[in-house]
Biopython code that builds the backbone (N, CA, C, O; Angstrom):
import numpy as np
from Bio.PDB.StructureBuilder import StructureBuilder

atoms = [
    (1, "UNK", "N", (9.490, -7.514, 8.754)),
    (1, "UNK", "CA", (8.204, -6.833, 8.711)),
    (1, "UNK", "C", (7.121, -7.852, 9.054)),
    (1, "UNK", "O", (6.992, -8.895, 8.413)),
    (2, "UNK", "N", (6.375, -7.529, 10.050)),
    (2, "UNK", "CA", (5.345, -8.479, 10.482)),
    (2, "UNK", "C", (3.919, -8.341, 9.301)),
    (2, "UNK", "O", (3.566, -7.377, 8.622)),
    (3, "UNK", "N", (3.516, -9.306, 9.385)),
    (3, "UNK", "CA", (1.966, -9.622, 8.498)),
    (3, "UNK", "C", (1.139, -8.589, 9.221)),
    (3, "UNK", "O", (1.005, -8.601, 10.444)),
    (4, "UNK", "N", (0.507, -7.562, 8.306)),
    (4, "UNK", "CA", (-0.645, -6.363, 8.323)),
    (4, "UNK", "C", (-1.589, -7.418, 8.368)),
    (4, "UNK", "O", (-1.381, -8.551, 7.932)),
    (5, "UNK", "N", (-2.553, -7.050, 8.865)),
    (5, "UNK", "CA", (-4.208, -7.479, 9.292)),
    (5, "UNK", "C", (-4.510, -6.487, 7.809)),
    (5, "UNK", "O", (-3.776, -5.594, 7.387)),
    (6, "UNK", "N", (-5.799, -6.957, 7.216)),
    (6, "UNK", "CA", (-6.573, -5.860, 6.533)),
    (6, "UNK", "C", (-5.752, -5.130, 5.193)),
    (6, "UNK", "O", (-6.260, -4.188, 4.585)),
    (7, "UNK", "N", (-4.128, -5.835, 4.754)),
    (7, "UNK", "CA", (-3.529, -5.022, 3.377)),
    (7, "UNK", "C", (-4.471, -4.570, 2.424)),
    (7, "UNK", "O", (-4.052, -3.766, 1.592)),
    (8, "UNK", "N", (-5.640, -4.912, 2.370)),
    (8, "UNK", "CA", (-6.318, -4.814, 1.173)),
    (8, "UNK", "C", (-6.475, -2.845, 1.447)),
    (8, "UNK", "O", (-6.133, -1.940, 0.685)),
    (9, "UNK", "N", (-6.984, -2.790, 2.535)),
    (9, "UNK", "CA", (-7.293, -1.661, 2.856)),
    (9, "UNK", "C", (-6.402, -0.706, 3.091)),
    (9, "UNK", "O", (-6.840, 0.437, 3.230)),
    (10, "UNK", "N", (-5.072, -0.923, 3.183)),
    (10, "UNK", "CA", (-3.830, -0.090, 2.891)),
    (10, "UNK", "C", (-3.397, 0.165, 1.720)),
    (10, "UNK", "O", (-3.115, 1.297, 1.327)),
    (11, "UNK", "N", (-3.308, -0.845, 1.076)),
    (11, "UNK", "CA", (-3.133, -0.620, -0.345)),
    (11, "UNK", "C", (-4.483, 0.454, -0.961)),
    (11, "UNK", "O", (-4.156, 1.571, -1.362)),
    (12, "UNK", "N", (-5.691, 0.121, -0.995)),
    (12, "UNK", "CA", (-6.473, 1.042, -1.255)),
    (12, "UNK", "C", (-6.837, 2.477, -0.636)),
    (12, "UNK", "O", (-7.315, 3.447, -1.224)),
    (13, "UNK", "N", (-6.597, 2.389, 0.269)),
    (13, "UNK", "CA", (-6.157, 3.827, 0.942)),
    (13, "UNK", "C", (-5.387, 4.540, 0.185)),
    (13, "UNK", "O", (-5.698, 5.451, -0.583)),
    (14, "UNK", "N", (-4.022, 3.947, 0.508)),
    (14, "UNK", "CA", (-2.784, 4.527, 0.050)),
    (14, "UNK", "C", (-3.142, 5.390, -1.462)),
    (14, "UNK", "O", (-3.120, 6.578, -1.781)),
    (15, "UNK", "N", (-3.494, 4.025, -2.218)),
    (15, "UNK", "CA", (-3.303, 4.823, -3.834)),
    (15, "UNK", "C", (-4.516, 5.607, -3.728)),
    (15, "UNK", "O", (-4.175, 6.570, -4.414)),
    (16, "UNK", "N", (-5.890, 5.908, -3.283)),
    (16, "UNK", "CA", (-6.636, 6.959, -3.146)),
    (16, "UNK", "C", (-6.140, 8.478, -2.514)),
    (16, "UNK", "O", (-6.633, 9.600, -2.631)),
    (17, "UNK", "N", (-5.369, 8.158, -2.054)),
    (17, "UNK", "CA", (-4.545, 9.519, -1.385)),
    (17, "UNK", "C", (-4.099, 9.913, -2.421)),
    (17, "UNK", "O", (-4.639, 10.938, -2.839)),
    (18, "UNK", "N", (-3.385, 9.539, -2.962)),
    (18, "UNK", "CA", (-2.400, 9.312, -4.041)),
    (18, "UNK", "C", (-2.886, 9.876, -5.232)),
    (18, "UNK", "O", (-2.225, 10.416, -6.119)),
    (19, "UNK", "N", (-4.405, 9.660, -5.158)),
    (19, "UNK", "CA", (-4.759, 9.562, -6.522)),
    (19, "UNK", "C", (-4.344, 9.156, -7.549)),
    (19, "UNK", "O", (-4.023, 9.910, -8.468)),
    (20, "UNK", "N", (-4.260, 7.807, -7.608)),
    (20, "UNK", "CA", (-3.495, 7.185, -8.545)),
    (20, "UNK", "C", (-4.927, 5.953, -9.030)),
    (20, "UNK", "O", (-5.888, 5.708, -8.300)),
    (21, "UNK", "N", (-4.738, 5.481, -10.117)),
    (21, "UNK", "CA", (-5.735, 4.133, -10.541)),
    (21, "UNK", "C", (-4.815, 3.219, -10.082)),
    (21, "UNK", "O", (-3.701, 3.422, -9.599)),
    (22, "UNK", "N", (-5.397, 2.199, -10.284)),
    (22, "UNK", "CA", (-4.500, 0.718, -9.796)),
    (22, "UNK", "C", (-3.421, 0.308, -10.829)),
    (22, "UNK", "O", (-2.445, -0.351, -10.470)),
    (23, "UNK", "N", (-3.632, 0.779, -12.370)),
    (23, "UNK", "CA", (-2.637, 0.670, -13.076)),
    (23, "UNK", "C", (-1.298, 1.470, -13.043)),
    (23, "UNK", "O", (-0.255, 0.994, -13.492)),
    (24, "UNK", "N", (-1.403, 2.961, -12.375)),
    (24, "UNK", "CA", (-0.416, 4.138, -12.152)),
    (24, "UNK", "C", (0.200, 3.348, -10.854)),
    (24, "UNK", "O", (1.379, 2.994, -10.873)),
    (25, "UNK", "N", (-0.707, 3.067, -9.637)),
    (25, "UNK", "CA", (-0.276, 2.512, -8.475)),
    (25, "UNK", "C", (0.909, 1.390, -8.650)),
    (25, "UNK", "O", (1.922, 1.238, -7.968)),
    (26, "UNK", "N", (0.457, 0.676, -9.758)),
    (26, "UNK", "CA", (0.978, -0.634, -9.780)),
    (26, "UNK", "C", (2.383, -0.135, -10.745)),
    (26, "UNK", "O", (3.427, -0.767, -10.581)),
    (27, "UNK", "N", (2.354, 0.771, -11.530)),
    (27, "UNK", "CA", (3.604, 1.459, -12.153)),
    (27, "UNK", "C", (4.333, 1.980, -11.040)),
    (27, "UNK", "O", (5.451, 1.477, -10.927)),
    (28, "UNK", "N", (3.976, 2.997, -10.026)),
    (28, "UNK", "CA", (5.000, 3.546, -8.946)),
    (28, "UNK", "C", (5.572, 2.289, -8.438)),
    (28, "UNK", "O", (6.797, 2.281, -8.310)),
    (29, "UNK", "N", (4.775, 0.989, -8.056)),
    (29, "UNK", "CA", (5.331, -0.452, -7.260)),
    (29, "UNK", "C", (6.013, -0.680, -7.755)),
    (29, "UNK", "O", (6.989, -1.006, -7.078)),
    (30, "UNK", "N", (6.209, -0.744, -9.231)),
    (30, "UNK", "CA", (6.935, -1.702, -10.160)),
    (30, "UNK", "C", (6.031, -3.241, -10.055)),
    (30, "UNK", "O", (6.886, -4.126, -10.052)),
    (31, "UNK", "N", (5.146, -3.635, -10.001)),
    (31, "UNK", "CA", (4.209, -4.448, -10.395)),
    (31, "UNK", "C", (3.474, -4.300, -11.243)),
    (31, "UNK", "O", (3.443, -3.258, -11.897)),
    (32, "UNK", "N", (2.393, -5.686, -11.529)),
    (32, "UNK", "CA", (1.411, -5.292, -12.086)),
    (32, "UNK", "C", (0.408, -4.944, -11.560)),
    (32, "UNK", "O", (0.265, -4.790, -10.347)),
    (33, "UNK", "N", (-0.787, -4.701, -12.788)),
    (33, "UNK", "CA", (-2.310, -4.331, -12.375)),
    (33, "UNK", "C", (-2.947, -5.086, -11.473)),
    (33, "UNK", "O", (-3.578, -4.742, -10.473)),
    (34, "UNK", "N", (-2.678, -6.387, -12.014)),
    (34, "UNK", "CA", (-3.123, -7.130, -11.563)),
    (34, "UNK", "C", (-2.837, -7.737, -10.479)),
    (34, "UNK", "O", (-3.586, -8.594, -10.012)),
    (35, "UNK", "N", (-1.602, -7.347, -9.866)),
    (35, "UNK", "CA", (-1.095, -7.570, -8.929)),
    (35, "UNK", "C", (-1.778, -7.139, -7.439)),
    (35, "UNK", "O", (-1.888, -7.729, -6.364)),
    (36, "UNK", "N", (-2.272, -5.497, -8.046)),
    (36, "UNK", "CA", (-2.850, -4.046, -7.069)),
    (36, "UNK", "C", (-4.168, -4.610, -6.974)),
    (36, "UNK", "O", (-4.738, -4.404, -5.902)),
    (37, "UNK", "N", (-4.783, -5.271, -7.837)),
    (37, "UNK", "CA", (-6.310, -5.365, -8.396)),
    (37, "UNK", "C", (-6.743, -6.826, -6.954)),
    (37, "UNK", "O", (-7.451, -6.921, -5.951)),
    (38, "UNK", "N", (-6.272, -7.242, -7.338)),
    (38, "UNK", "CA", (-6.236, -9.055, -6.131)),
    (38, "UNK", "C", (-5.415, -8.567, -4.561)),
    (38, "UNK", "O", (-5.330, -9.360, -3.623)),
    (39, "UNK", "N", (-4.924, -7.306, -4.509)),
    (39, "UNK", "CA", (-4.672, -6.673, -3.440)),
    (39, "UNK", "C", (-5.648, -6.349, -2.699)),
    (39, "UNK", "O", (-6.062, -6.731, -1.604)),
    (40, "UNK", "N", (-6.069, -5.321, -3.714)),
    (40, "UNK", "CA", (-7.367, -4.440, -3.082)),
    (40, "UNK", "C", (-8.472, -5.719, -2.936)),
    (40, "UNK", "O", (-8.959, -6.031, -1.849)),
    (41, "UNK", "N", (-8.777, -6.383, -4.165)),
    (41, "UNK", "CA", (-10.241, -7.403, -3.704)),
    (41, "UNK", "C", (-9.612, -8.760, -2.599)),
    (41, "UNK", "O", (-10.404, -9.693, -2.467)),
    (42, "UNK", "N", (-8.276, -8.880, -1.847)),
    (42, "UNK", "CA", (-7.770, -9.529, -1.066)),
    (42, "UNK", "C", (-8.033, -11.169, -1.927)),
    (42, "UNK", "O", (-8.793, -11.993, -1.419)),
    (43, "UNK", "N", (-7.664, -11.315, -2.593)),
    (43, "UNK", "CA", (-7.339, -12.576, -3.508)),
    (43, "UNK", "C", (-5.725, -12.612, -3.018)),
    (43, "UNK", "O", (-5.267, -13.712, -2.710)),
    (44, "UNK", "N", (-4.950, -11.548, -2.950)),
    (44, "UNK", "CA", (-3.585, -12.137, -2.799)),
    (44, "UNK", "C", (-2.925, -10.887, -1.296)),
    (44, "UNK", "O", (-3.345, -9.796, -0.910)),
    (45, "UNK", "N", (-2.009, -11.581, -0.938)),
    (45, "UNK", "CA", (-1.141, -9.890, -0.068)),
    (45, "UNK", "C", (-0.202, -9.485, -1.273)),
    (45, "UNK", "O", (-0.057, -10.045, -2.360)),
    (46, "UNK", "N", (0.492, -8.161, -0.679)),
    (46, "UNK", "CA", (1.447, -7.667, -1.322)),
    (46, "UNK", "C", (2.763, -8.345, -0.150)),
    (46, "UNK", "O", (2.980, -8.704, 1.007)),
    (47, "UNK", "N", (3.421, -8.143, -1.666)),
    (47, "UNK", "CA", (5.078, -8.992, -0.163)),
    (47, "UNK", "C", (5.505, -7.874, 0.213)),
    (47, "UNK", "O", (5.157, -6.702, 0.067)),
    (48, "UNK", "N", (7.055, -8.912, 1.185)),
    (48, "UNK", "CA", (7.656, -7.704, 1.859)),
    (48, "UNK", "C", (7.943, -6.514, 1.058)),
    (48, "UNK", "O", (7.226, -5.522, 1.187)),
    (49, "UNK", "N", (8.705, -6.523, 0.428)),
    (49, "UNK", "CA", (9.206, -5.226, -0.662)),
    (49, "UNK", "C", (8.048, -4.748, -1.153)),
    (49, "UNK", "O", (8.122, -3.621, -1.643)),
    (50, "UNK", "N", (7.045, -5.257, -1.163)),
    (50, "UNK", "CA", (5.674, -3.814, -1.817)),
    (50, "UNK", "C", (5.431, -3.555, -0.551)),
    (50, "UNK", "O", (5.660, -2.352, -0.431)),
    (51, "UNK", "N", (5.090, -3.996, 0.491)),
    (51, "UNK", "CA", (5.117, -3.215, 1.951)),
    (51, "UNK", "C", (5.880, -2.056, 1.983)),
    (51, "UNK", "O", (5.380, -0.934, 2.063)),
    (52, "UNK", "N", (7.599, -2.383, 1.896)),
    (52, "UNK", "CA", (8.150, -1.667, 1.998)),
    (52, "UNK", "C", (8.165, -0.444, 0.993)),
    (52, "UNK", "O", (8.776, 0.515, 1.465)),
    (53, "UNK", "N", (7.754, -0.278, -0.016)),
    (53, "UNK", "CA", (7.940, 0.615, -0.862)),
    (53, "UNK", "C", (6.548, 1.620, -0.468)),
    (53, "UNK", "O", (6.632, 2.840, -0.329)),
    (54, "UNK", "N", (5.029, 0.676, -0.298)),
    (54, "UNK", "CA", (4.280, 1.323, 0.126)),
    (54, "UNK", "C", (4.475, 2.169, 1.185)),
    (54, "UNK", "O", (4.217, 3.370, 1.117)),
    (55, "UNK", "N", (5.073, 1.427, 2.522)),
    (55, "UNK", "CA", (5.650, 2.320, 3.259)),
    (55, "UNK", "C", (6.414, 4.279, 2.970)),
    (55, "UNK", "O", (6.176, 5.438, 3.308)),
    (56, "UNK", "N", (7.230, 3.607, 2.276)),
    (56, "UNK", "CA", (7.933, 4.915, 1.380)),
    (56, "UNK", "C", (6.834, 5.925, 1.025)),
    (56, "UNK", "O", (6.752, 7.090, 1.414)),
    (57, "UNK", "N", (6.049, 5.290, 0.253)),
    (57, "UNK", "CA", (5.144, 6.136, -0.244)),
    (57, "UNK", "C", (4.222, 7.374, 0.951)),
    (57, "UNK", "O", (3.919, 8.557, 0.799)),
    (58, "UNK", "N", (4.025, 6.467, 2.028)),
    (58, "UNK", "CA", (3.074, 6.721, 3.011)),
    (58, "UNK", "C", (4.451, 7.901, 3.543)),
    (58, "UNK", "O", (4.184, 9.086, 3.740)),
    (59, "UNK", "N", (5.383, 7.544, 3.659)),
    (59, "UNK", "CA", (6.510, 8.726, 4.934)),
    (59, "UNK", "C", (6.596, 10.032, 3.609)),
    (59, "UNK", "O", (6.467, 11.232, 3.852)),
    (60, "UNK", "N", (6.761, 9.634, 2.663)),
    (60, "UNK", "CA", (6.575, 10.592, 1.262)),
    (60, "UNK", "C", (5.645, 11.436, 1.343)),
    (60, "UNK", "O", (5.932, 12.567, 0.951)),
    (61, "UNK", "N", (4.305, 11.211, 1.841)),
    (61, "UNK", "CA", (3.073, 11.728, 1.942)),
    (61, "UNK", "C", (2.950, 12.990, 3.336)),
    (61, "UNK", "O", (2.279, 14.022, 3.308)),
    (62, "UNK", "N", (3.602, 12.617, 4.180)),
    (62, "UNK", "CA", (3.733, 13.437, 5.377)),
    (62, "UNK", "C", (2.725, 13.182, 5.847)),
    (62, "UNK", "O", (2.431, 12.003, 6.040)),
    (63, "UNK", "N", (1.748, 14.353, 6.230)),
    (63, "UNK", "CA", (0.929, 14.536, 6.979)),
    (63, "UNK", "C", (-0.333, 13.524, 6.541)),
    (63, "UNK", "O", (-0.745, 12.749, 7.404)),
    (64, "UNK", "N", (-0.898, 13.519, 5.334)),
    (64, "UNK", "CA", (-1.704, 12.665, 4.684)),
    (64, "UNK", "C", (-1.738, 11.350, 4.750)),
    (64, "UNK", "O", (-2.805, 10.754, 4.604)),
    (65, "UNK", "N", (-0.217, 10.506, 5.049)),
    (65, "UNK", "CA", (-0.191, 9.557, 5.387)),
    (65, "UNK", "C", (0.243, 8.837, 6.556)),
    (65, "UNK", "O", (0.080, 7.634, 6.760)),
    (66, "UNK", "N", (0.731, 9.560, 7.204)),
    (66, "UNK", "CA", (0.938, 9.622, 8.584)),
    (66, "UNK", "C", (-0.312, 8.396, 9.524)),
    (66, "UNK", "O", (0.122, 7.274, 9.782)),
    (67, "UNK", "N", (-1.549, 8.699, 9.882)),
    (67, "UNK", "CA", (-2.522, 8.193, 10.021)),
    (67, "UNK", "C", (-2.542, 6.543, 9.903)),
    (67, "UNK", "O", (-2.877, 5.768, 10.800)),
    (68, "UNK", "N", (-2.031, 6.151, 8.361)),
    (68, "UNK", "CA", (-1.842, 4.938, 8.016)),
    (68, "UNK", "C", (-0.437, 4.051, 8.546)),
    (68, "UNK", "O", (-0.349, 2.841, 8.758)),
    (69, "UNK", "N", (0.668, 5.182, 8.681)),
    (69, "UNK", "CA", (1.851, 4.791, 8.887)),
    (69, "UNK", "C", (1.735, 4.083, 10.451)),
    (69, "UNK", "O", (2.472, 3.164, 10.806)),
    (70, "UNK", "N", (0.806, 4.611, 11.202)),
    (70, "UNK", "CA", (0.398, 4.384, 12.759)),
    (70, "UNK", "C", (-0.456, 3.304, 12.380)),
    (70, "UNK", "O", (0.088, 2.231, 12.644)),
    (71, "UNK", "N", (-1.007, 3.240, 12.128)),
    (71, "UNK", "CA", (-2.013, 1.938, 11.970)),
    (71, "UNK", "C", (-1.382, 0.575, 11.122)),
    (71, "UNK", "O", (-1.829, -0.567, 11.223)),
    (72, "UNK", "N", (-0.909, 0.750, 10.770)),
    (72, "UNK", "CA", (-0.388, -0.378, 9.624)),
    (72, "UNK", "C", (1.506, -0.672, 10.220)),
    (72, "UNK", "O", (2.072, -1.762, 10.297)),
    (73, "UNK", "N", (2.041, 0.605, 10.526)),
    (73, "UNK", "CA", (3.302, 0.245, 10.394)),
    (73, "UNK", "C", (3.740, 0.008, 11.919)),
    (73, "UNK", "O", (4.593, -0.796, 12.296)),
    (74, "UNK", "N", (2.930, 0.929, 12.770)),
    (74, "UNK", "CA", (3.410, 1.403, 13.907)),
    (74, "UNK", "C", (4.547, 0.145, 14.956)),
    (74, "UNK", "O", (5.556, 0.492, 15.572)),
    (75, "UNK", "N", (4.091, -1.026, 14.896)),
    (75, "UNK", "CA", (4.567, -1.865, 15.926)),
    (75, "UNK", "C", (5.864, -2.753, 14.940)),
    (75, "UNK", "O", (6.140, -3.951, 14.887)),
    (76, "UNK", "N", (6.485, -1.485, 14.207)),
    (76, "UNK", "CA", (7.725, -2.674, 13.731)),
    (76, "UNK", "C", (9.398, -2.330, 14.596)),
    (76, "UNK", "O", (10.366, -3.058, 14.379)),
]
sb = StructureBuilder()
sb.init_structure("model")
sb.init_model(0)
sb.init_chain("A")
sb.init_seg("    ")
for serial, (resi, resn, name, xyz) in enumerate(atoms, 1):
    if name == "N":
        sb.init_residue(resn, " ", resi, " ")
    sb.init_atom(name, np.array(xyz, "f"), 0.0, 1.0, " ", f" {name:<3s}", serial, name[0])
structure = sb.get_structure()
């Protein structure tokens, strides 16, 4: 999986679709809060395997996430 430009903004996307807080978000990941929290304010990336699970989430979503799956995933 190649390095996303901009994760902060996938990750926050994502769980707004979702409607999820960063603590629920970070429960579906199996991470922490704090993990989602330094995501979104780009203090840290998410690794491969939260990519990948985010991913999941996004093909889970269908149509709603679709959009992101092209922008973020498209060139793997």
């Amino acid at each position: 999986m190649k390095q996303i430009e901009a994760p902060e903004n996938l990750v926050y996307e994502t769980r707004k679709r979702l409607q999820l807080t960063q603590k629920a978000f970070a429960e579906r990941l199996g991470v922490t809060f704090i993990s989602v929290n330094r995501w979104e304010n780009a203090k840290s990336h998410p690794s491969k395997m939260a990519l990948r699970l985010i991913k999941g989430l996004l093909l889970e979503m269908g149509d709603r996430g679709s959009d992101l799956l092209e922008q973020y995933f498209v060139a793997e």
